[in-house]
N, CA, C and O atoms as a CHARMM CRD file, in Angstrom:
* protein
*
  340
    1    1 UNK  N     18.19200 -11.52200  -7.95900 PROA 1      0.00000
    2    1 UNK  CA    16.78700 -11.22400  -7.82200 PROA 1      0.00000
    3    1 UNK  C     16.54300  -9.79600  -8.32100 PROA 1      0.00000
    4    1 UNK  O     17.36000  -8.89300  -8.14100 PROA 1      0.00000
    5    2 UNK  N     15.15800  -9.61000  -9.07600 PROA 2      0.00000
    6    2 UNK  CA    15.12100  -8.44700  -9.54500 PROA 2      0.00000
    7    2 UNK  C     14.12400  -7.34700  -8.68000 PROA 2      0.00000
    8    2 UNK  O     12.93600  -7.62700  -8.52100 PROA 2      0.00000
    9    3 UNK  N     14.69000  -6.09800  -8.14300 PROA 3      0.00000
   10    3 UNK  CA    13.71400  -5.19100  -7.32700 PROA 3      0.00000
   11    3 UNK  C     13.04500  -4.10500  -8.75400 PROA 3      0.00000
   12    3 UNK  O     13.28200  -3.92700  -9.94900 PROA 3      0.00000
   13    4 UNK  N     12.35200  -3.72900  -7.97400 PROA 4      0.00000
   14    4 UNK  CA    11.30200  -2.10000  -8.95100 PROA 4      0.00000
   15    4 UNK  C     11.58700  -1.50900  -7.57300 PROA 4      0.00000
   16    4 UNK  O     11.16900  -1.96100  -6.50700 PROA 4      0.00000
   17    5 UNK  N     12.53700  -0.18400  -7.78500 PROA 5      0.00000
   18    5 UNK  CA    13.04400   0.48500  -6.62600 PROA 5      0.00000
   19    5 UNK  C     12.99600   1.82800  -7.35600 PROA 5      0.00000
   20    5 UNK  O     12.62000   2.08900  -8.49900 PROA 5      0.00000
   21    6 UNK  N     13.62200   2.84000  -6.09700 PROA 6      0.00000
   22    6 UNK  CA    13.83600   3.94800  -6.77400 PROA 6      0.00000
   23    6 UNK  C     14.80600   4.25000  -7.53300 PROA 6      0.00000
   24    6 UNK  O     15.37800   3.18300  -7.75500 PROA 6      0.00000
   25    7 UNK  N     15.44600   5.25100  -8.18000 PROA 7      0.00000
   26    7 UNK  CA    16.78700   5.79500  -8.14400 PROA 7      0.00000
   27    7 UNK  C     16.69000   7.20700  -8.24100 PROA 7      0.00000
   28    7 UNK  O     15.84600   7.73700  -8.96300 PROA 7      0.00000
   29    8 UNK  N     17.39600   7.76300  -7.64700 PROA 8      0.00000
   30    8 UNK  CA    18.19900   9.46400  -7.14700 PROA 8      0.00000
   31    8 UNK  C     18.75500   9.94900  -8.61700 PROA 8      0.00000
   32    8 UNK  O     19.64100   9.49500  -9.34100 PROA 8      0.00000
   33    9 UNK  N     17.90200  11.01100  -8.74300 PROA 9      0.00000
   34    9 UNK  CA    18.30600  12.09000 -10.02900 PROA 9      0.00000
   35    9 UNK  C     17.82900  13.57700  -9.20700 PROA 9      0.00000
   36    9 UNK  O     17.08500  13.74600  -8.24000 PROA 9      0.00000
   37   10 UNK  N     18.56600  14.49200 -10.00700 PROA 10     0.00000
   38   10 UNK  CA    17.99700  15.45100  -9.95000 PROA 10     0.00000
   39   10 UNK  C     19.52300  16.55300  -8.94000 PROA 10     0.00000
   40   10 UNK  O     20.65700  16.16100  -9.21500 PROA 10     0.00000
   41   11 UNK  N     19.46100  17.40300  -8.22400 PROA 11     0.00000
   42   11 UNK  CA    20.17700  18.43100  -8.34300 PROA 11     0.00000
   43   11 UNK  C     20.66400  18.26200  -6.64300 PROA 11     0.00000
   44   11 UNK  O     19.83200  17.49100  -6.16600 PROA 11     0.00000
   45   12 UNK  N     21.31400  18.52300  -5.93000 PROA 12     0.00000
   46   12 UNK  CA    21.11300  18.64700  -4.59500 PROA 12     0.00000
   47   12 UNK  C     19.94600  19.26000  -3.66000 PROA 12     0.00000
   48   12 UNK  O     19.36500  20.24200  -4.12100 PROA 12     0.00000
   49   13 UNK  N     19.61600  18.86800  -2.62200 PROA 13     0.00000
   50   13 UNK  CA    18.26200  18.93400  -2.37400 PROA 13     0.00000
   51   13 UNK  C     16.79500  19.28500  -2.99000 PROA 13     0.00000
   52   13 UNK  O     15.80400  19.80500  -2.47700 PROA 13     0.00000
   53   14 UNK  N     17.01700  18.86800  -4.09600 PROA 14     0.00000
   54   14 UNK  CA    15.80300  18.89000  -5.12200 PROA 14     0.00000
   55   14 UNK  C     16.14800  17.51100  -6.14400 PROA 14     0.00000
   56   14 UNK  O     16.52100  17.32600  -7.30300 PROA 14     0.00000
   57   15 UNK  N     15.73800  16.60500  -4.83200 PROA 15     0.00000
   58   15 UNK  CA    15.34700  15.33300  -5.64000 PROA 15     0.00000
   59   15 UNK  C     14.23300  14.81000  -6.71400 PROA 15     0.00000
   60   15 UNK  O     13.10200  15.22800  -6.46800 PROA 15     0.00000
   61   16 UNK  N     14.33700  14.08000  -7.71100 PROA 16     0.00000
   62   16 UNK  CA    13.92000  13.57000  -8.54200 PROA 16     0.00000
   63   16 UNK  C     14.32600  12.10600  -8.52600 PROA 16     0.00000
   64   16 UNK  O     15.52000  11.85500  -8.36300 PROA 16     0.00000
   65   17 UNK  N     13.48500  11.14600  -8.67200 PROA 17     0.00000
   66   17 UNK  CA    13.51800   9.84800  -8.49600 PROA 17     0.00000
   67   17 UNK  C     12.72300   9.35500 -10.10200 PROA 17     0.00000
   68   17 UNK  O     11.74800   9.70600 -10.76600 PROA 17     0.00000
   69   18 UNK  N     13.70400   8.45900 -10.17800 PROA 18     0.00000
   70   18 UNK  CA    12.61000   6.60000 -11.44700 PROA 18     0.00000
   71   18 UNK  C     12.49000   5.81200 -10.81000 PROA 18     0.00000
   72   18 UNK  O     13.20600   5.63900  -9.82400 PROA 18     0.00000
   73   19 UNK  N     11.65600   5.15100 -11.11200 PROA 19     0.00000
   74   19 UNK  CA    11.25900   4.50500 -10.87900 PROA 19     0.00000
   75   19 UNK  C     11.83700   3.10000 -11.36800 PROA 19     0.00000
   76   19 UNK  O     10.87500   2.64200 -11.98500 PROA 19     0.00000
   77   20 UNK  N     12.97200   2.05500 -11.45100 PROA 20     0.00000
   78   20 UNK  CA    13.57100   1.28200 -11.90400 PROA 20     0.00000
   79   20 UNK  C     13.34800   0.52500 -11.80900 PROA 20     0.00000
   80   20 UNK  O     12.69900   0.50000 -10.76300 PROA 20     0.00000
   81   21 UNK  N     13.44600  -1.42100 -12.65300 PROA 21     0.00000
   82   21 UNK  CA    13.44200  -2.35800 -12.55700 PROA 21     0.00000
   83   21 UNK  C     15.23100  -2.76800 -12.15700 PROA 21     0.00000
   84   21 UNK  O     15.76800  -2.67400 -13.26100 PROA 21     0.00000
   85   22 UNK  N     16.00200  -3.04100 -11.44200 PROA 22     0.00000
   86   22 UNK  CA    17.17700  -3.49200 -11.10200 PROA 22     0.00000
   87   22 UNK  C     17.36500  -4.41400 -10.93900 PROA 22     0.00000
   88   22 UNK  O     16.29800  -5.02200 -10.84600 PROA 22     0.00000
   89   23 UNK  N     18.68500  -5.41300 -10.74900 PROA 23     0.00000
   90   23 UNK  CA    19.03200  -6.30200 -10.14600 PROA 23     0.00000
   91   23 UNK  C     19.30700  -5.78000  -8.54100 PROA 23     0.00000
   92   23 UNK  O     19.80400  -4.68800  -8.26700 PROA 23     0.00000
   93   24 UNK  N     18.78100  -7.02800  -7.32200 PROA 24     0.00000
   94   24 UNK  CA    18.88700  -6.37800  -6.15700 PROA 24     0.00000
   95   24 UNK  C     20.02800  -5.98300  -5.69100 PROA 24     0.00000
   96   24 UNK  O     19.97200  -5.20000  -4.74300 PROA 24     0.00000
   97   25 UNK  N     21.58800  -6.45400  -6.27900 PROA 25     0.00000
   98   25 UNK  CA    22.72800  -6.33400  -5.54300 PROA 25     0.00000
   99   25 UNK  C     23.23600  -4.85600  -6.31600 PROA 25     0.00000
  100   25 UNK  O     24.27300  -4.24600  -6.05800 PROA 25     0.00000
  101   26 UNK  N     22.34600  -4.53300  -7.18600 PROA 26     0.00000
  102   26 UNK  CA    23.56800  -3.35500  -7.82700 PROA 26     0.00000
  103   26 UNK  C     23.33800  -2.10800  -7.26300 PROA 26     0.00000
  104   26 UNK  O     22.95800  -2.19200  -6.09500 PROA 26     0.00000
  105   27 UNK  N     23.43400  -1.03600  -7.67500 PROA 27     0.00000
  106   27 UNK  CA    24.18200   0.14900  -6.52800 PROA 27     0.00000
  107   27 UNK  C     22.87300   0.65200  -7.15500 PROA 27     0.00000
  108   27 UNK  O     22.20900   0.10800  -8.03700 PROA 27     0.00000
  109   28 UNK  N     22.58600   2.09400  -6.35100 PROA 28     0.00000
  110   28 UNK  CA    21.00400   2.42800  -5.84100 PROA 28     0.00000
  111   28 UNK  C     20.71200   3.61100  -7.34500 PROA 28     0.00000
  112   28 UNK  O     19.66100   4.18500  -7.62900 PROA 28     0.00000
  113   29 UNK  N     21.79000   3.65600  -7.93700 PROA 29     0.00000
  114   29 UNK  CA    21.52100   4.39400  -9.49300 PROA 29     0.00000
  115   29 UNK  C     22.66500   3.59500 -10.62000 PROA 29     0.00000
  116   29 UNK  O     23.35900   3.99500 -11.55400 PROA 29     0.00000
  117   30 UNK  N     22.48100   2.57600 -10.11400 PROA 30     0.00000
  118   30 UNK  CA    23.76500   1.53500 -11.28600 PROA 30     0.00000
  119   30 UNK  C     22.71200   1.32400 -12.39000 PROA 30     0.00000
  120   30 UNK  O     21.58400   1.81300 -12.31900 PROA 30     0.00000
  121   31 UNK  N     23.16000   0.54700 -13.44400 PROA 31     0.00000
  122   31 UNK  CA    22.39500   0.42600 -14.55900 PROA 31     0.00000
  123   31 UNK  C     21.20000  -0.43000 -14.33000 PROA 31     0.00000
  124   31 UNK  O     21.20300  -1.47100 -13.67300 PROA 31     0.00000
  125   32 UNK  N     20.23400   0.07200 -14.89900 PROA 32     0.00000
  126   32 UNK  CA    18.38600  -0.58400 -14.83600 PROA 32     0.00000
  127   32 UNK  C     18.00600  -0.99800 -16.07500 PROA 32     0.00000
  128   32 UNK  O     18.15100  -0.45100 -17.16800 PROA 32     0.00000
  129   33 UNK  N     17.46000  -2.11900 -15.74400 PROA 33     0.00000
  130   33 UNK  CA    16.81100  -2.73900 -16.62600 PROA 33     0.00000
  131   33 UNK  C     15.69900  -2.16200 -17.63700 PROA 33     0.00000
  132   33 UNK  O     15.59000  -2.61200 -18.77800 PROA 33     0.00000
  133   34 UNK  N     14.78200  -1.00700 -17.07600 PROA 34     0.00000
  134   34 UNK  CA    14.04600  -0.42500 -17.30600 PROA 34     0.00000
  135   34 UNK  C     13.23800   0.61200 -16.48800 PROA 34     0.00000
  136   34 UNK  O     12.91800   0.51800 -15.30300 PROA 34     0.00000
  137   35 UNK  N     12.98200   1.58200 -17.32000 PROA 35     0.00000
  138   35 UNK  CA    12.43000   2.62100 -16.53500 PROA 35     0.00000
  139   35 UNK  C     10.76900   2.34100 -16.18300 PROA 35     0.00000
  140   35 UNK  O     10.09400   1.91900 -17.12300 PROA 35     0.00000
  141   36 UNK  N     10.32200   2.48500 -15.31600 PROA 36     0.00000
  142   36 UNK  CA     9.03300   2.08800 -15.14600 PROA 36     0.00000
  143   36 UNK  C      7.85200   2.94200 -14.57100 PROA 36     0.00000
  144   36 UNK  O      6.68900   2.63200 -14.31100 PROA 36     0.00000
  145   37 UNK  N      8.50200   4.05800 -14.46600 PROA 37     0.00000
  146   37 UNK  CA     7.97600   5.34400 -13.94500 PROA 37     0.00000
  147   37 UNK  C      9.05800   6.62200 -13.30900 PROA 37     0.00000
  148   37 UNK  O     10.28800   6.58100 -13.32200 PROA 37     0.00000
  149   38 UNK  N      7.99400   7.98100 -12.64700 PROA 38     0.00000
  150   38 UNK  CA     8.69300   8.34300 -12.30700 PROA 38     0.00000
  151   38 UNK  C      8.26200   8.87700 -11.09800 PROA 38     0.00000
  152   38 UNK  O      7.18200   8.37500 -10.78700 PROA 38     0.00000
  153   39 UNK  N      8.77800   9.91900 -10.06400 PROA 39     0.00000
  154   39 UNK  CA     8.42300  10.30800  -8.73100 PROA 39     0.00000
  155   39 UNK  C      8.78600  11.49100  -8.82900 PROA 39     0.00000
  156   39 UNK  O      9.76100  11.66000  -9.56100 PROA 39     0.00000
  157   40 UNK  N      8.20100  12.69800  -8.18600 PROA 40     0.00000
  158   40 UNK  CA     8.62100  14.26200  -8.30700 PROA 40     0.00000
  159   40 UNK  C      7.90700  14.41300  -6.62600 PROA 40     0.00000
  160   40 UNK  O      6.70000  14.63100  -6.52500 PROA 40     0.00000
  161   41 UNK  N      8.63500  14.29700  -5.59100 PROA 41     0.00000
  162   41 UNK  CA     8.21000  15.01700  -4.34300 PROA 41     0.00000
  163   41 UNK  C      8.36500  16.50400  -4.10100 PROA 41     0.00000
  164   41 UNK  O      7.62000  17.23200  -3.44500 PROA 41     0.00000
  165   42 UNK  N      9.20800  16.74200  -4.59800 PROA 42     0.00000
  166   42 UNK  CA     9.28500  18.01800  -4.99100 PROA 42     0.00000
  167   42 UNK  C      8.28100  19.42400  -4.88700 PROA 42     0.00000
  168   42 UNK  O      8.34100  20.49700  -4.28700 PROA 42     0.00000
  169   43 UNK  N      7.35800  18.78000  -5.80700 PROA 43     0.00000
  170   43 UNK  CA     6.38000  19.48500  -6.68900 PROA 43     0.00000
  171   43 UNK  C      5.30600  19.27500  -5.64700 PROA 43     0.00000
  172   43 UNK  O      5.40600  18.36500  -4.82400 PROA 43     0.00000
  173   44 UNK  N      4.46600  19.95400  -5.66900 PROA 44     0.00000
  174   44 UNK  CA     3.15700  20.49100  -4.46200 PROA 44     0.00000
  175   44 UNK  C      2.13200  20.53000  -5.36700 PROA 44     0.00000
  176   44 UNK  O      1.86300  21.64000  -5.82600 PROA 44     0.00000
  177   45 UNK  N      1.41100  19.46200  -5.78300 PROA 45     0.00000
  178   45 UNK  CA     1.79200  17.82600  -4.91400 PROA 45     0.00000
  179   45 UNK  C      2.24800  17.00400  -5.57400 PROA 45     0.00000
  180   45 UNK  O      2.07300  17.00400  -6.79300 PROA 45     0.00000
  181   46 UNK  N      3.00800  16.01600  -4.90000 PROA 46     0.00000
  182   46 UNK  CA     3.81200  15.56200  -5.46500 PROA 46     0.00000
  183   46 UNK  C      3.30100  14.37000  -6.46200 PROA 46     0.00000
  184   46 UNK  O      2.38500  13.57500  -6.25400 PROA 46     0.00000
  185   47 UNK  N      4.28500  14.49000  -7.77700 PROA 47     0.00000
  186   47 UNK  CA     4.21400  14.03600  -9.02000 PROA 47     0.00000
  187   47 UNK  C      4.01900  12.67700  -8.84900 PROA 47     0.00000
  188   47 UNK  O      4.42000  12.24500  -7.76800 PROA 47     0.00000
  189   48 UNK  N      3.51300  11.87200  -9.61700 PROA 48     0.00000
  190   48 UNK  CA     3.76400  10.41100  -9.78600 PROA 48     0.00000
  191   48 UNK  C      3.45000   9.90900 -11.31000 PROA 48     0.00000
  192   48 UNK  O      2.51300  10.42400 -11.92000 PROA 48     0.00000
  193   49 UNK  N      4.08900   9.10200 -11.78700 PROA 49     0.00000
  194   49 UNK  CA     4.01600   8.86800 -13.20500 PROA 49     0.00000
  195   49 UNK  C      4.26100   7.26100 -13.19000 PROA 49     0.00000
  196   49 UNK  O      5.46200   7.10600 -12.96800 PROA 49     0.00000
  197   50 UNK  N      3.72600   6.21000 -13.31100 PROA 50     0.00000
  198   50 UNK  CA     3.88300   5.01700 -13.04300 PROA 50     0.00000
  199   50 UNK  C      2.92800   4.31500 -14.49900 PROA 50     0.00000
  200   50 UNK  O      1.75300   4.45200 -14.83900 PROA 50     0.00000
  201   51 UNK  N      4.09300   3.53400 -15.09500 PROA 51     0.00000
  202   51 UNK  CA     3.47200   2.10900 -15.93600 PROA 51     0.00000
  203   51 UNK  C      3.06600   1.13900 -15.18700 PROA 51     0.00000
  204   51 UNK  O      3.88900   0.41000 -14.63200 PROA 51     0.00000
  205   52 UNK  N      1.66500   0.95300 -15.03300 PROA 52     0.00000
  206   52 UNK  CA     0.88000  -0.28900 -14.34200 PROA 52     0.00000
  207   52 UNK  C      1.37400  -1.42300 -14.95000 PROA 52     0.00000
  208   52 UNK  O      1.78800  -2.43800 -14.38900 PROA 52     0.00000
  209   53 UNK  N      1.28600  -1.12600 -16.46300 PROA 53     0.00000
  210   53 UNK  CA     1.22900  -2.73100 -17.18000 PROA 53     0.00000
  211   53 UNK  C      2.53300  -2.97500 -17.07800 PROA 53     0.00000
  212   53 UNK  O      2.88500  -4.03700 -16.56400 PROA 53     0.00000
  213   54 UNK  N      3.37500  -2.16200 -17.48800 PROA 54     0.00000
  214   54 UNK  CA     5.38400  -2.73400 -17.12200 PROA 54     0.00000
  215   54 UNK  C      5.29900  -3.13800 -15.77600 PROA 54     0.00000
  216   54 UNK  O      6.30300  -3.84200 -15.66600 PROA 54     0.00000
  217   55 UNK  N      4.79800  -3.13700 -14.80600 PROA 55     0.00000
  218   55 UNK  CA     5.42000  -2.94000 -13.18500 PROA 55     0.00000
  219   55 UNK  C      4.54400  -4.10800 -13.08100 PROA 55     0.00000
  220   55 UNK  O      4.92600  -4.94800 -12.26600 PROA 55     0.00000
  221   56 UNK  N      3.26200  -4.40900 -13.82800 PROA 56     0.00000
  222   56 UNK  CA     2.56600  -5.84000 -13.29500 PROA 56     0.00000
  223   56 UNK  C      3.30400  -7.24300 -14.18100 PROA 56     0.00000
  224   56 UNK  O      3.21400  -8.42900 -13.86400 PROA 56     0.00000
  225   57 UNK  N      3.99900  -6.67600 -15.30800 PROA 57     0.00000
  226   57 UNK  CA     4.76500  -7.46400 -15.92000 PROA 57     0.00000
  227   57 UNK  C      5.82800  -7.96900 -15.23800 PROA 57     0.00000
  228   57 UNK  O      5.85700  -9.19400 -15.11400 PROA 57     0.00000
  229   58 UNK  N      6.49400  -7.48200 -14.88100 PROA 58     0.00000
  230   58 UNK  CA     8.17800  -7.37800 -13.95600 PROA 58     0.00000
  231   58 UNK  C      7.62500  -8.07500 -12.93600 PROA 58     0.00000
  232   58 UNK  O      8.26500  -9.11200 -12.76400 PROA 58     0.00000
  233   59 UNK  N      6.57700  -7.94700 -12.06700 PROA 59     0.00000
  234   59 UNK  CA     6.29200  -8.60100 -11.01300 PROA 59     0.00000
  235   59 UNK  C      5.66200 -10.06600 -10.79000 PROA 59     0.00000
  236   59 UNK  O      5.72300 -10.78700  -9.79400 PROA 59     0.00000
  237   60 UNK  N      5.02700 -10.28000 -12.05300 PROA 60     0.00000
  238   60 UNK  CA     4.51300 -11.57300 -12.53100 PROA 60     0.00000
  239   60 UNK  C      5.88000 -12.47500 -12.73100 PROA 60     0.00000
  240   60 UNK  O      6.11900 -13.54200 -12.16600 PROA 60     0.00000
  241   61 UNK  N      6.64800 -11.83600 -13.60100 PROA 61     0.00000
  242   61 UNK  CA     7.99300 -12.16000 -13.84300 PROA 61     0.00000
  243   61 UNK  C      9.22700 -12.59200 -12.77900 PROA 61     0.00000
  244   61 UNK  O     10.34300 -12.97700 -13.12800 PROA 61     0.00000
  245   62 UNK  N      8.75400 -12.43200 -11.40700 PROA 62     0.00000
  246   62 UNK  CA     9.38700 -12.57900 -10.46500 PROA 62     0.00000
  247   62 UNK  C     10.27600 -10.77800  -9.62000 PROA 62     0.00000
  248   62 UNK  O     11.38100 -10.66600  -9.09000 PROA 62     0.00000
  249   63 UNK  N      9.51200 -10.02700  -9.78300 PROA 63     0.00000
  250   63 UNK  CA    10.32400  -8.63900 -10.03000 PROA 63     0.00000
  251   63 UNK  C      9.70300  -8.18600  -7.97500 PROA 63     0.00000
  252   63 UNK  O      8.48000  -8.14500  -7.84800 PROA 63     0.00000
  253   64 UNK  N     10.51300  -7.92000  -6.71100 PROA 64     0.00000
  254   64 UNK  CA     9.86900  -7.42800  -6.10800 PROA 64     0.00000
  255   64 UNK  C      9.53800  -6.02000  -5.45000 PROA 64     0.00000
  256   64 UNK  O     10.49200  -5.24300  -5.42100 PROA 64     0.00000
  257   65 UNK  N      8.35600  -5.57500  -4.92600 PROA 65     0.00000
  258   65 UNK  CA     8.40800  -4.05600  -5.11300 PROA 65     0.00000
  259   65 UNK  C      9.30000  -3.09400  -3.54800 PROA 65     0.00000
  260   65 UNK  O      8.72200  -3.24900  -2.47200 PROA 65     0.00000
  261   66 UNK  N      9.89400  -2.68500  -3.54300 PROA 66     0.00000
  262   66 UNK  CA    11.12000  -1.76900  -2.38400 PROA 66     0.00000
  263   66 UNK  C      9.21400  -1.46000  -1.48200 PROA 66     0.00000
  264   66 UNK  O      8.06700  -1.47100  -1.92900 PROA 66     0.00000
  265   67 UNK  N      9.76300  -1.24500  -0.22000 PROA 67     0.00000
  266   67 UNK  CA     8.48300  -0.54400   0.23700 PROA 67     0.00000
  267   67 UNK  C      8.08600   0.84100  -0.14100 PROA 67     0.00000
  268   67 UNK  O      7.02500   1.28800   0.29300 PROA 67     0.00000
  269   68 UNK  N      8.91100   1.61300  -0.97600 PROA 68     0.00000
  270   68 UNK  CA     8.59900   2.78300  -0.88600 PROA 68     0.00000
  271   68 UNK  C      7.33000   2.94200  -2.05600 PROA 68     0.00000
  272   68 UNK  O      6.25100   3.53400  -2.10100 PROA 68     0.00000
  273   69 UNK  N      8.15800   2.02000  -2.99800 PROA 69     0.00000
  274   69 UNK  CA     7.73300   1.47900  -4.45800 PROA 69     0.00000
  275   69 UNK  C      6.28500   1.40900  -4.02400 PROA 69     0.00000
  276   69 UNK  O      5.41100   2.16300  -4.45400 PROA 69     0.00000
  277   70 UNK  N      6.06400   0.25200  -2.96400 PROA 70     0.00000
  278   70 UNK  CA     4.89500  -0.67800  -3.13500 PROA 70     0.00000
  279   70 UNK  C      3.83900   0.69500  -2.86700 PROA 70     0.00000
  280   70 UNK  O      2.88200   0.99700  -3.57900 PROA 70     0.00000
  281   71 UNK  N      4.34700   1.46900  -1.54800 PROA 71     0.00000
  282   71 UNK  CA     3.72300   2.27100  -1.14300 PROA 71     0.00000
  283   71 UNK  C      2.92600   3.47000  -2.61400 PROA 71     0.00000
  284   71 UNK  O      1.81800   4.00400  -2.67500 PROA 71     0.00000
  285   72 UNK  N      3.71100   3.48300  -3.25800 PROA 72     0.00000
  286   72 UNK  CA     3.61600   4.45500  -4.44500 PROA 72     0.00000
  287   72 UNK  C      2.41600   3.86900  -4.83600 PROA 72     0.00000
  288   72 UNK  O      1.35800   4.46800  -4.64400 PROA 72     0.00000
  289   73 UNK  N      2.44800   2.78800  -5.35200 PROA 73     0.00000
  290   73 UNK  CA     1.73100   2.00200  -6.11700 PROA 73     0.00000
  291   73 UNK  C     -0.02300   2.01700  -5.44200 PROA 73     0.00000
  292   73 UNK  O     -1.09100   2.45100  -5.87700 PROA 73     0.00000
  293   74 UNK  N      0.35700   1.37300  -4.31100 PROA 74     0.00000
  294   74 UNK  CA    -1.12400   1.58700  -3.67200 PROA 74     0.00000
  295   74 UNK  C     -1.69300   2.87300  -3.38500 PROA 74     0.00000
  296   74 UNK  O     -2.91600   2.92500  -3.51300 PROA 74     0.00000
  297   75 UNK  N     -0.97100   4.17000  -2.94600 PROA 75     0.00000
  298   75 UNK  CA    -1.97500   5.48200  -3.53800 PROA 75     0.00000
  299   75 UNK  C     -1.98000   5.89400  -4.57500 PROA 75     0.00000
  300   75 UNK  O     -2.74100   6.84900  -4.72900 PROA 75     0.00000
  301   76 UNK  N     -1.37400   5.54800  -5.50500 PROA 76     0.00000
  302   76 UNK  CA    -1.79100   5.61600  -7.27400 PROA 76     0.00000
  303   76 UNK  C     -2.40800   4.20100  -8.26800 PROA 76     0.00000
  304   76 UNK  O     -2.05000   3.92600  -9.41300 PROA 76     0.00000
  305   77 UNK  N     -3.16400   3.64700  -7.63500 PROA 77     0.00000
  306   77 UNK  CA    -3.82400   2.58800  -8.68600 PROA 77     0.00000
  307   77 UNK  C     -4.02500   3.09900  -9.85200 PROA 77     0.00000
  308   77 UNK  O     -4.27300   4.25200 -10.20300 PROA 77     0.00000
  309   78 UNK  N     -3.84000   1.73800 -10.65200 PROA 78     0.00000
  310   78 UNK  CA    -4.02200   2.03400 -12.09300 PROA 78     0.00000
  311   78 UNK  C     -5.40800   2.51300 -12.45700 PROA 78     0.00000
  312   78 UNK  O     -6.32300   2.44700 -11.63600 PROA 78     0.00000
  313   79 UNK  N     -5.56400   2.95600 -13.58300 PROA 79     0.00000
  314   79 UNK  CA    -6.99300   4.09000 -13.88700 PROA 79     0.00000
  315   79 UNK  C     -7.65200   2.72300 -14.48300 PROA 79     0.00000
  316   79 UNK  O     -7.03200   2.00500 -15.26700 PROA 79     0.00000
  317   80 UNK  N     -8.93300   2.44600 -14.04600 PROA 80     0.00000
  318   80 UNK  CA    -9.96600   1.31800 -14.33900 PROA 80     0.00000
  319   80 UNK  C    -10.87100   1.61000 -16.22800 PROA 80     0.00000
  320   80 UNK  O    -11.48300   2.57100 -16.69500 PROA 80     0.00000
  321   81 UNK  N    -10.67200   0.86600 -16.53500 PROA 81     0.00000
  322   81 UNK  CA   -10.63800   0.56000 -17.87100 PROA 81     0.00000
  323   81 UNK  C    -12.57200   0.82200 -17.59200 PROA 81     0.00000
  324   81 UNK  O    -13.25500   0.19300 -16.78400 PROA 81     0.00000
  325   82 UNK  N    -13.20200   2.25000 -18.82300 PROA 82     0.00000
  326   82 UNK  CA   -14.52300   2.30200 -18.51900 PROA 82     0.00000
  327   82 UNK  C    -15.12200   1.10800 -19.87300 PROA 82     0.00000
  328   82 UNK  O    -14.69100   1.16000 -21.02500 PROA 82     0.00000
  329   83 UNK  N    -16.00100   0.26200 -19.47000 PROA 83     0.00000
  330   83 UNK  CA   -16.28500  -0.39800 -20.47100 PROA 83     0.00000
  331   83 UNK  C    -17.49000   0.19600 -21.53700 PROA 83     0.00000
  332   83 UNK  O    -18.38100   0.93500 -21.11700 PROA 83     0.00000
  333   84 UNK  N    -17.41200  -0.16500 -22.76500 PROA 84     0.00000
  334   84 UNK  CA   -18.11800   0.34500 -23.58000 PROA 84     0.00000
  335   84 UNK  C    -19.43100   0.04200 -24.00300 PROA 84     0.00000
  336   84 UNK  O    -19.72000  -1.01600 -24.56300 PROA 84     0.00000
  337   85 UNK  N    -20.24700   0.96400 -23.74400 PROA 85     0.00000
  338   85 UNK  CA   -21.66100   0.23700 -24.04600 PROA 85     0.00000
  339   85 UNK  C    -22.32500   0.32900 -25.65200 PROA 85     0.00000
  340   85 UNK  O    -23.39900  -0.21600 -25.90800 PROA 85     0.00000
């Protein structure tokens, strides 16, 4: 089964996270399918960088989101398309 999870980059206590498409059994920075964003808590305030359309793809696709993920997702909605008059 495929998760959109995090994975751990970055330096000792100055984490940096991606945002990954994985298989669920593999290890929490093993190889990803694809990068799908990214996360900076770090930074005041903290960063978020997320592909809507990859992450609604993967999930249509059978892909499911970690809670932290999902959480990401719902205070960063995708930016609403202004239509053209």
């Amino acid at each position: 089964m495929l998760m959109i999870r995090l994975a751990r980059f970055g330096a000792k206590k100055k984490p940096f996270y991606r945002v990954v498409v994985i298989e669920k059994e593999r290890a929490r920075n093993g190889r990803s399918l694809e990068v799908v964003g990214h996360y900076n808590p770090v930074s005041n305030p903290a960063q978020v960088l997320l592909k809507h359309d990859r992450i609604e793809f993967w999930t249509k696709n059978g892909a499911q989101l970690s809670e932290t993920v999902k959480r990401l997702v719902e205070k960063n909605p995708a930016p609403v398309a202004q239509p053209v008059a």
